[in-house]
Steps between C-alpha positions, in 0.01 A plus 500: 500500500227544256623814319888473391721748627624761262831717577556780249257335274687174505324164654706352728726161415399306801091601400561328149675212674239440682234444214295804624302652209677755319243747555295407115163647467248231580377351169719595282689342276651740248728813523578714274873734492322791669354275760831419635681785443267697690413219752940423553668873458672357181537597162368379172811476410610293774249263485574440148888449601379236725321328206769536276737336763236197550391622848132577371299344186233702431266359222446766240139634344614743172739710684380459881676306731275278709670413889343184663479459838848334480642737280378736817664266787806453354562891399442493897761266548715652318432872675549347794806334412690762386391699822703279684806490279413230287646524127231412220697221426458333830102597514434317195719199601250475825188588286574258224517214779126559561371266184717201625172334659656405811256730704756767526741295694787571260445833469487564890801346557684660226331868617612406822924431421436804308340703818785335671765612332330866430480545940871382516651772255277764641631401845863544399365850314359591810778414725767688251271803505499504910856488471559763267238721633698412877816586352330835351386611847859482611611677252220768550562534856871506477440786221228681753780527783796602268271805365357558862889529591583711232236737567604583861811553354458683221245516185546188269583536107200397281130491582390229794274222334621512140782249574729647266793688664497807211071544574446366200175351447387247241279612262194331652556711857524824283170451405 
């Protein structure tokens, strides 16, 4: 894949993974705040958050902050990261492993634990929410036949749909 895949503005985990270029405009080398604010969908503010918690290091001219191309692959790292679930915490732990000079090694195995452990809590998320949302439908359906009874026999108190027995609504379905 020669471009990277962007969902929702975010590049995709297994893209960066891979090595593939994070998208930087061919011969250059410098980026100022409006570059990536404009070029990511984030604030000026939160780039500067990201500096102040050590995830960027801009160099400064005067006032100006000046983003590297590093500066520019890690804030997509970090994007992409938290996309997935990842805490800022953990993406800096698996950034900061880059300098080691090991060729990465360290880092990809310590991204990949990490990836490891991210896929088994979403499983047990996503098996919880089947469950619930299972145990919903029951409830739904066994709700649906009780108020298709109690119409042939007669008209039910409250309104049908609000879920409270009196028909009163919370203030978000009043408005």
């Amino acid at each position: 894949m020669s471009e990277m895949e962007i969902i929702d503005g975010i590049r995709l985990v297994s893209d960066l993974a891979a090595g593939t270029d994070a998208g930087a405009p061919r011969g250059r080398d410098i980026f100022t705040i409006r570059d990536l604010t404009k070029e990511f969908g984030v604030s000026a503010r939160t780039l500067r958050f990201y500096e102040e918690k050590g995830l960027v290091d801009p160099a400064r001219r005067g006032e100006q902050r000046l983003y590297t191309r590093r500066d520019r692959a890690r804030l997509a790292y970090v994007l992409a990261g938290k996309a997935v679930g990842f805490s800022l915490e953990e993406v800096r732990e698996m950034l900061d492993l880059y300098d080691l000079g090991d060729g990465q090694v360290t880092q990809l195995k310590v991204a990949l634990g990490k990836f490891a452990e991210r896929i088994e809590r979403l499983e047990k998320q996503k098996s919880d929410i089947d469950r619930v949302v299972a145990e919903l439908t029951r409830a739904s359906d066994a709700m649906k036949a009780k108020l298709a009874a109690l119409g042939a026999a007669g008209a039910a108190p409250g309104k049908v749909g609000t879920g409270f027995p009196s028909g009163a609504a919370t203030k978000e379905t009043k408005e």
